[in-house]
N, C-alpha and C positions, 0 to 999 in steps of 0.2 A: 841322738834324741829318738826317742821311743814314741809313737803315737797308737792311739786306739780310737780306734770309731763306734761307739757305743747307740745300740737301739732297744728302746723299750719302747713294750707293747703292754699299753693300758688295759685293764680289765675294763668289762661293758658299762656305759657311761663313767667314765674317772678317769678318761683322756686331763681335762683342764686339771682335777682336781691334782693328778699326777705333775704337770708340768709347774703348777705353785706350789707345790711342794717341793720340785727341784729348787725353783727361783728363792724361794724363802727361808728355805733348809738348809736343802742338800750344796746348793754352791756356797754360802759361809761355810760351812763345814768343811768344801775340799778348798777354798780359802786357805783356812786354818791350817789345816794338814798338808798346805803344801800343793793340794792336789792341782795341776795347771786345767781349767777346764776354757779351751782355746776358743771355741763358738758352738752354738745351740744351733736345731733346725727342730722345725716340724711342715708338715707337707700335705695339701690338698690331698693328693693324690693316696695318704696312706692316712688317716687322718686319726688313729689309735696310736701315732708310731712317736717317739719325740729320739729324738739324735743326738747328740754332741759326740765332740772331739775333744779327746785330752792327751796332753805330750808330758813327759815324763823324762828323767838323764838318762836312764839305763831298765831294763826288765825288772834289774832288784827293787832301786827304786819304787818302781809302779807297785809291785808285789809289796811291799811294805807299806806301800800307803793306802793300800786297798782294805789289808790287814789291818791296819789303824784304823781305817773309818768303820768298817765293819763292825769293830769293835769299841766303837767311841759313844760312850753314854749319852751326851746329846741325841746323837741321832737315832738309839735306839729306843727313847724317850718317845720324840718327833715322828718316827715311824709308826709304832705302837698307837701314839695319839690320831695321828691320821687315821689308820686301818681300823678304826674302832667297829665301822659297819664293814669291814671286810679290805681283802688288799685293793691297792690301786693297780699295782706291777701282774702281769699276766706273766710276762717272758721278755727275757733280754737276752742279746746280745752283741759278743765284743770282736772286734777284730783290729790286730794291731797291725801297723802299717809302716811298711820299709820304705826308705827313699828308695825312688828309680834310680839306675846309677847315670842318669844323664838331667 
């Protein structure tokens, strides 16, 4: 099992507007495609920042389903309509994560 710990970093005020947009979109969509998205955070402490976790069978896998959604009409619809006054997404990003071997 493959895991990724994903972080995005909202543009100034479009924290919320970013995080409904995951919850209403973007997880139906990795739903759909398969995509496993394991648990959300967001954090006082960082508070432009919103998190999740996704685990995936193998690298190929992830890579293909990344490529799907990327490329998946819905969402490029739903993005396009969101970002009407500008993007929400500042910067992301991913790091994927190995079991300890213990």
């Amino acid at each position: 099992m493959i895991h990724e710990f994903k972080t995005y970093r909202a543009t100034p005020g479009n924290h919320q507007a970013l995080v409904d947009r995951f919850q209403k979109v973007t997880l139906p969509i990795c739903d759909r495609l398969g995509i496993k998205v394991l648990h959300c955070w967001t954090s006082a402490d960082e508070p432009d920042a919103f998190f999740y976790l996704t685990g995936f069978e193998s690298k190929q896998a992830c890579k293909d389903a990344w490529a799907a959604f990327v490329a998946d009409a819905e969402w490029k619809a739903a993005k396009a309509a969101s970002e009407v006054n500008g993007p929400l997404l500042a910067s992301q990003t991913t790091i994927y994560l190995d079991p300890a071997p213990f």
